[in-house]
matplotlib code that plots the C-alpha trace (Angstrom):
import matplotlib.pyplot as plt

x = [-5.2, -1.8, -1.5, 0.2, 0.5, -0.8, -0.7, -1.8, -4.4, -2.3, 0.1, -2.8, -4.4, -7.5, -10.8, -13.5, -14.4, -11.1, -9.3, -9.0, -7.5, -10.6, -14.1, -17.8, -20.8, -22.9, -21.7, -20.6, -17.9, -16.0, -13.5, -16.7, -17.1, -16.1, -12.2, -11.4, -8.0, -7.3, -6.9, -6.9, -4.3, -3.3, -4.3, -8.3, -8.2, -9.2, -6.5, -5.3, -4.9, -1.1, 0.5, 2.7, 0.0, -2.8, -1.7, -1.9, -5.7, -6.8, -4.9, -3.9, -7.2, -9.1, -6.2, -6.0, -8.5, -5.8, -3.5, -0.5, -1.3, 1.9, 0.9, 3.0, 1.8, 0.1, 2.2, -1.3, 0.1, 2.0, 4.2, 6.9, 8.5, 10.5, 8.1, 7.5, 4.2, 1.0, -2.7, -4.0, -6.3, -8.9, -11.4, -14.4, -13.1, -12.1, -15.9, -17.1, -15.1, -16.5, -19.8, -19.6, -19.3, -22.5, -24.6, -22.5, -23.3, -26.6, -26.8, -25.1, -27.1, -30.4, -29.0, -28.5, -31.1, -33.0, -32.5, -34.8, -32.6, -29.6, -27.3, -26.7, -22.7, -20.9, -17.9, -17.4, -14.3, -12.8, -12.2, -8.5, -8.2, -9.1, -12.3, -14.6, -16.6, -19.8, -22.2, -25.7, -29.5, -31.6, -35.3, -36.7, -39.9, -38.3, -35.0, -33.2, -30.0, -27.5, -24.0, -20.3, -17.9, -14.6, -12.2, -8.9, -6.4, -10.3, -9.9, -11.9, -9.9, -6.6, -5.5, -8.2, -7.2, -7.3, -9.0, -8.6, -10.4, -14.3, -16.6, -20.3, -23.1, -26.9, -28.7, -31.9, -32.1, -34.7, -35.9, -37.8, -35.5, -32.3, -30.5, -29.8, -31.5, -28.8, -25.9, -23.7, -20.5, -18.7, -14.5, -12.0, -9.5, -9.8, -6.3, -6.1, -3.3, -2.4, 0.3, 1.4, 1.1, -1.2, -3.8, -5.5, -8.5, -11.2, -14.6, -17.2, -18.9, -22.3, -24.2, -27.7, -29.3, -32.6, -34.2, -32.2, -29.1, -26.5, -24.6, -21.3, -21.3, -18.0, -16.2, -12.5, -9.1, -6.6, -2.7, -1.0, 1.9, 1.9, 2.1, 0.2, -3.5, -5.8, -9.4, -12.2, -15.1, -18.7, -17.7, -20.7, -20.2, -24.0, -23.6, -26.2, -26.1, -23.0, -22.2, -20.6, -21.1, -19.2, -19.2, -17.2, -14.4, -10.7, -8.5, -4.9, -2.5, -0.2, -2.5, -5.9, -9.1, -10.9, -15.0, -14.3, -17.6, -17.7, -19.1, -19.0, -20.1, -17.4, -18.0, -17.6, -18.8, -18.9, -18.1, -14.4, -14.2, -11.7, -13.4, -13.0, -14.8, -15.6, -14.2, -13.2, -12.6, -11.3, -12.4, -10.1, -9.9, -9.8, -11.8, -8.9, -9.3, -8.4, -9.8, -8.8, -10.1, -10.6, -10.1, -9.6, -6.4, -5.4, -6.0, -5.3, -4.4, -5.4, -5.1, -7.3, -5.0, -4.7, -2.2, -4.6, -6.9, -9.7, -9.4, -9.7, -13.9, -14.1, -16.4, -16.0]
y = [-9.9, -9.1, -7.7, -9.0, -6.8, -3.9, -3.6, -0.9, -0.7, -0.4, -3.0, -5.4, -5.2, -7.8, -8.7, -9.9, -13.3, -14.9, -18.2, -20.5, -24.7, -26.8, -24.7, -25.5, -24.1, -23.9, -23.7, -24.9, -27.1, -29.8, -32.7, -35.1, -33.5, -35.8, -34.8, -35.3, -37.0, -36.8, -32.9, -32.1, -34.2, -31.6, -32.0, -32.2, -31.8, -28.8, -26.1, -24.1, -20.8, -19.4, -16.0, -17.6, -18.8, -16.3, -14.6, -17.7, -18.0, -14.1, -12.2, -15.3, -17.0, -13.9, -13.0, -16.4, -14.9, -12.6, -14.8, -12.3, -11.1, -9.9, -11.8, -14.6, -17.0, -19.9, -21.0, -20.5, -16.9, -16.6, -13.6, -13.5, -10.6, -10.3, -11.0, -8.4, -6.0, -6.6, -6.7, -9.6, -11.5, -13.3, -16.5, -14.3, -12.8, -15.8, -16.8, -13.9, -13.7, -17.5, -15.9, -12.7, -15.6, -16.9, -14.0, -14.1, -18.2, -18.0, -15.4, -17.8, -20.6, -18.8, -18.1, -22.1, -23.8, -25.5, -29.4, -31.1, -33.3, -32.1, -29.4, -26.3, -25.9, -22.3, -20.5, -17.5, -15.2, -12.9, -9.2, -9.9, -12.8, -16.8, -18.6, -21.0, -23.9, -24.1, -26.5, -25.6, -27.0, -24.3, -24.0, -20.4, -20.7, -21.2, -19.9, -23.0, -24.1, -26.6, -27.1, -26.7, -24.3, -25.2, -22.4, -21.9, -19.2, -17.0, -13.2, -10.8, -7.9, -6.7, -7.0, -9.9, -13.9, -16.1, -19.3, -22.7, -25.9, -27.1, -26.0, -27.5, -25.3, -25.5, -22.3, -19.8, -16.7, -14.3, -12.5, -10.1, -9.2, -9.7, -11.4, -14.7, -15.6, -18.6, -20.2, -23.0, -24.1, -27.0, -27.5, -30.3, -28.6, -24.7, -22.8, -19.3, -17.6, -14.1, -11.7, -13.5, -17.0, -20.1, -21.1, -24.6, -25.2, -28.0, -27.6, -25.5, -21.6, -20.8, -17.6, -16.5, -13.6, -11.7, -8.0, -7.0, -9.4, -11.6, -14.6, -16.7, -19.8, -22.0, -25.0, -25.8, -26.9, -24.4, -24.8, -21.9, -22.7, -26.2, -25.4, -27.8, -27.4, -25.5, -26.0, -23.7, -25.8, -24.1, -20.2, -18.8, -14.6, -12.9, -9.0, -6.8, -2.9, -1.8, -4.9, -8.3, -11.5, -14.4, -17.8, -21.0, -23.6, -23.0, -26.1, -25.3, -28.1, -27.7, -26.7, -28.1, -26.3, -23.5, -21.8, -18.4, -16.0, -12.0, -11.1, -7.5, -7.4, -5.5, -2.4, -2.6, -1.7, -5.2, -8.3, -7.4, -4.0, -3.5, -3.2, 0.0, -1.5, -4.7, -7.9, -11.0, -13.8, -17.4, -19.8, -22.8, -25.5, -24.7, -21.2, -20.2, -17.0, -14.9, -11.4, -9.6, -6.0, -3.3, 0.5, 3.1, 3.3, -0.2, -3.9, -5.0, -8.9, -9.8, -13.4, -14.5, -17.5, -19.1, -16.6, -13.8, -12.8, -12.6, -16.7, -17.1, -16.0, -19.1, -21.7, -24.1]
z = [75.2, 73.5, 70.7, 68.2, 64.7, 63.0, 59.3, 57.6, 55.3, 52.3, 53.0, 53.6, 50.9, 51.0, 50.5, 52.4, 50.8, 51.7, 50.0, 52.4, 51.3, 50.6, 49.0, 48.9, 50.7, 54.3, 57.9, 61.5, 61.5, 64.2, 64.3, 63.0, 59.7, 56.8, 55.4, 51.5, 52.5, 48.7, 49.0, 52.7, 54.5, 57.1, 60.6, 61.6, 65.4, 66.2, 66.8, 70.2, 69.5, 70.7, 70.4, 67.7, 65.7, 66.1, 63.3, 60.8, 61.8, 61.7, 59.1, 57.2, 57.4, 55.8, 53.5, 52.4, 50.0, 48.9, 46.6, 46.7, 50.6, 52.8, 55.6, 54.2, 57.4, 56.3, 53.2, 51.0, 50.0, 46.6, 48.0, 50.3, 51.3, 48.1, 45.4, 43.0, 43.1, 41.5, 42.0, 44.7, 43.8, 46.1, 45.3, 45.5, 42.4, 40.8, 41.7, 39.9, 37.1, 36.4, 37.0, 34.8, 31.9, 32.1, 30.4, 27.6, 27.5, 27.6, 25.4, 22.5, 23.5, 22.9, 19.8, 18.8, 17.2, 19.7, 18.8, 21.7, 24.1, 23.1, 24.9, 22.5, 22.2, 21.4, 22.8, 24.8, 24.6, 27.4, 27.0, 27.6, 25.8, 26.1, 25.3, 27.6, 25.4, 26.8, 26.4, 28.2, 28.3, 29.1, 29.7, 28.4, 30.4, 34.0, 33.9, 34.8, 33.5, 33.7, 31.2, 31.3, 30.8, 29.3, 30.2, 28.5, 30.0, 30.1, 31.2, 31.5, 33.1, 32.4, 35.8, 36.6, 36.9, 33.9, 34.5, 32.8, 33.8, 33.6, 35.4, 36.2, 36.7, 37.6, 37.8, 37.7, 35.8, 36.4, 33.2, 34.7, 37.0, 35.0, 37.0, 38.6, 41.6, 42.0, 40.8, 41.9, 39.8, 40.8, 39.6, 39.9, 39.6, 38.6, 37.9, 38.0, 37.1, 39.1, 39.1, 42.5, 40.9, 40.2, 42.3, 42.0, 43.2, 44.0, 45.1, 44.5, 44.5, 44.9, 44.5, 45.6, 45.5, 46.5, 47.0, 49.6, 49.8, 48.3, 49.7, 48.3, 49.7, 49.1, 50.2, 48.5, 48.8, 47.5, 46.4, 45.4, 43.5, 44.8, 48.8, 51.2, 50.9, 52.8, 53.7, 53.3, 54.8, 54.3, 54.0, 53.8, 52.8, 53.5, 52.3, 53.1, 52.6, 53.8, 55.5, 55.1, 57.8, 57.2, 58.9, 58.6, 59.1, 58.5, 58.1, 58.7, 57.8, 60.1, 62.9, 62.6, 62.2, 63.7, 63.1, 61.8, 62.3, 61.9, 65.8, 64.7, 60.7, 58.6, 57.1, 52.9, 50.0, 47.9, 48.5, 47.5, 49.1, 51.6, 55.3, 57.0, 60.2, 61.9, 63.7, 62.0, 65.0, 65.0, 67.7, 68.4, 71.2, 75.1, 74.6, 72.6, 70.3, 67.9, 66.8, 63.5, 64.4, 61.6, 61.3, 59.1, 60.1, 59.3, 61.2, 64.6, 65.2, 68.9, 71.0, 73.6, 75.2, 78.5, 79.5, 79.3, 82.5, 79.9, 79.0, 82.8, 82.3, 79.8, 80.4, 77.7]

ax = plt.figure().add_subplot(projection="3d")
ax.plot(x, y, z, "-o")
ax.set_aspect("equal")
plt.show()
């Protein structure tokens, strides 16, 4: 293996639920599945992972969740090495911050008049500033849901995203419980604007949720401020505990596409927190590979080519 970069923890600042270019939800991937040419028209074969490029599918891959990241690989980032500071800001949060809406819609639409067959309408306002019209059927008895959201420059944090576009969403909320055993919102597009710059996406985010776990599912292309789109095919996040797993395909336009897994689970405290341990590997073409290893110390990029003695115990 040869290593190829160490970053420190600081100066890769990330989280685990990365932006990748296309979103939506579920797993495995390969040269047959279907390609939206109308967002993704990068390359499909899958990739060979190099020395050169080992970088693009480790750090980048998982940072492509960091809108902002330093690892300024891939194109998908917003900041290059002379951008100004600010906070990065990942799709997981962007997920969430769409998420974090929905009590606050429900809760006006139980407040509507119920008129039967008809979708009670009110509007939500962020804590920042920005409103989402929302329009939303929902069925007391069961928890289910379905409406829209109508975001416009929405945000809830001072140093969160603000989202504009429509969003569907179908759902289950759990009275007794409080919370919602699932969600899944659907975009084309979703902007969210960052201190790094505007990212526009397509596809979808879906959450679910029980006693002892919670995944994010997503599948999306993703533009930052108009570079080539990416593809984040079926990224499926699973934390448990202390732990986060994450599985997938990564579509690089310029490279093709590799299946990203977690062999060694990372180490966080949330889905956002920044991993402390754990191995984040990319598998391309020819036994190729691709390890992002993390420490307390920082992050360790490594390549498992043909011109290592360890590619040479490969079977594929």
């Amino acid at each position: 293996m040869s290593e190829l970069k160490r970053m420190c923890r600081d100066a890769f600042i990330v989280v685990a639920l990365g932006l990748s270019a296309a979103c939506g939800g579920g797993g495995g991937g390969g040269g047959d599945q279907p390609v939206d040419h109308s967002k993704y028209t990068g390359q499909t074969a899958r990739a060979s992972i190099t020395t050169s490029n080992a970088v693009a599918f480790t750090t980048d891959a998982y940072a492509a969740g960091s809108i902002g990241s330093s690892a300024n690989v891939i194109g998908v980032m917003v900041q290059h090495d002379d951008s100004p500071g600010g906070k990065l800001t990942t799709l997981p949060e962007i997920a969430a911050t769409v998420r974090g809406s929905i009590p606050q819609a429900l809760a006006r639409v139980k407040q509507a008049p119920p008129i039967p067959g008809v979708a009670a309408s009110s509007t939500v306002y962020g804590a920042v500033g920005g409103s989402a019209a929302v329009s939303m059927n929902l069925n007391e008895s069961t928890g289910n849901f379905t409406g829209t959201m109508t975001f416009n420059k929405y945000q809830s944090l001072s140093n969160g995203p603000t989202i504009t576009g429509n969003v569907a969403m179908t759902g289950i909320y759990n009275p007794a419980t409080g919370s919602y055993d699932s969600i899944t919102m659907d975009f084309a597009p979703l902007s969210a604007d960052t201190a790094k710059g505007t990212a526009t996406m397509y596809g979808s985010f879906a959450f679910r949720a029980t006693t002892t776990s919670e995944t994010l599912s997503m599948s999306c292309t993703l533009s930052v401020n108009g570079s080539p789109n990416h593809w984040v095919k079926d990224w499926t996040y699973t934390f448990s505990g202390n732990t986060l797993a994450i599985t997938g395909v990564y579509y690089h336009p310029s490279y093709g596409y590799v299946e990203v897994t977690t062999p060694t689970p990372l180490t966080v405290s949330s889905f956002s927190g920044v991993p402390t341990t754990g191995v984040f590997q990319a598998a391309g073409a020819h036994c190729t590979k691709a390890r992002l290893t993390f420490s307390s110390t920082g992050t360790t990029v490594t390549a498992l080519t043909n011109e290592s003695s360890e590619w040479q115990l490969c079977t594929e």
